[in-house]
Structure formats: C-alpha cells, structure tokens
C-alpha positions as CSV (number, residue, x, y, z in Angstrom):
1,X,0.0,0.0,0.0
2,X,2.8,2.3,0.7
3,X,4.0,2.8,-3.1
4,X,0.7,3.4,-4.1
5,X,1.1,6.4,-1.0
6,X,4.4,7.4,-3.0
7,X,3.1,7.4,-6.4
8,X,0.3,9.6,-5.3
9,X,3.0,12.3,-3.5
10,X,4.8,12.1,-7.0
11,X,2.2,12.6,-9.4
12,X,0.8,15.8,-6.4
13,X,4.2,16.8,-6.8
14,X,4.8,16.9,-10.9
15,X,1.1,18.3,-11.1
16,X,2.0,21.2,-8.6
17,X,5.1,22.3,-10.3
18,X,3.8,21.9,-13.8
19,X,1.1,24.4,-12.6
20,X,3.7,26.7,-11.0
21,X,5.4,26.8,-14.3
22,X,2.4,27.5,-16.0
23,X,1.1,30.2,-14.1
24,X,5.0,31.9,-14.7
25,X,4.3,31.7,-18.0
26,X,1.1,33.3,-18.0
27,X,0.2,36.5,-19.2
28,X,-1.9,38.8,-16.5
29,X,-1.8,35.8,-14.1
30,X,-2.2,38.5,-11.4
31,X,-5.8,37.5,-11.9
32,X,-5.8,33.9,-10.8
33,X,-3.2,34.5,-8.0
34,X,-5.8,33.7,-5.0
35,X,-7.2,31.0,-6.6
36,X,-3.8,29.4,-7.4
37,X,-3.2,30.1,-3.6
38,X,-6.4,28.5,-2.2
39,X,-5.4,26.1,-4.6
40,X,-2.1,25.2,-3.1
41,X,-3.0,25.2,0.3
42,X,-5.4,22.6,-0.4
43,X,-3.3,20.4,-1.9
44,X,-0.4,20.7,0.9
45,X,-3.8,19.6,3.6
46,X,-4.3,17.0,1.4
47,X,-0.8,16.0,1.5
48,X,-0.7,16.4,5.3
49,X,-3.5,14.3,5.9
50,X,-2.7,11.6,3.6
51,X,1.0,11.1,5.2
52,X,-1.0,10.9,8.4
53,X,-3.4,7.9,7.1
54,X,-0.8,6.4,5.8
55,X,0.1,4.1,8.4
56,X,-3.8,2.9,8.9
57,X,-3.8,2.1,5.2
58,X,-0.8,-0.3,5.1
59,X,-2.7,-1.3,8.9
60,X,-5.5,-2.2,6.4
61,X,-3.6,-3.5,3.8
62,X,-1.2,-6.3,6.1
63,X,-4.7,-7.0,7.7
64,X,-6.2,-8.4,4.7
65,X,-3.6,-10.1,3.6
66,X,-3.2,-11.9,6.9
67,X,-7.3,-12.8,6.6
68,X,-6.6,-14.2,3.3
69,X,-3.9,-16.2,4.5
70,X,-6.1,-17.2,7.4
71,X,-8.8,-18.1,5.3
72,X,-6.6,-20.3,2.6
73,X,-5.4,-22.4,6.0
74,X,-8.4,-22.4,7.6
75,X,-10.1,-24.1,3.9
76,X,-7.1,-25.9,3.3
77,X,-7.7,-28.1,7.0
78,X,-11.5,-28.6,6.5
C-alpha cells in the first residue's frame, strides 16, 4: 500500500510544479493569484492528511492479507 502512497506524493508533486510553471508563463496571471493560492493550500492539507493515514492504510492493507492467508489455512484443513 505504501508505493501506491508514494506514487500519489509524485504525481501531487509533478502536477503542482507543472502548474507553477504554467502560471509563470502566464500573461496577466495576477488575476488567478488567489485561486492558485487557495489552490495550493489545499493540496499541501491533502498532503498532510494523507501522510497521516498512511500508516492505517498499510494497517488495512497487512490486515487483509493476513485474513486471506487465514482463510486459505483455515479451507485448506477442513
């Protein structure tokens, strides 16, 4: 579960800075300042609250692959 975790930081991360370099480019991008800065404090509480799940979803993720293991034994004795 955790490289899924990492992908998602890297494909934030490449989307963030191909914006930034967009908005450089950008003729009269005076205009979308705020929303470019609402937009990026978004993203960095999205990427503050997903670090902090991560560790319940690789909890989540080992606990399903012990129950499959479990169940597989438990099938494989009846």
């Amino acid at each position: 579960m955790s490289y899924r975790v990492s992908d998602t930081y890297d494909g934030i991360d490449q989307a963030m800075r191909l914006l930034r370099r967009s908005m450089k480019g950008m003729p009269q991008r005076y205009r979308y300042m705020k929303q470019y800065d609402d937009l990026r404090r978004a993203v960095a509480v999205l990427v503050i609250l997903l670090e902090e799940a991560t560790p319940w979803l690789e909890e989540t993720d080992k606990a399903k692959q012990a129950t499959t293991r479990a169940r597989k034994m438990f099938a494989a004795v009846r």
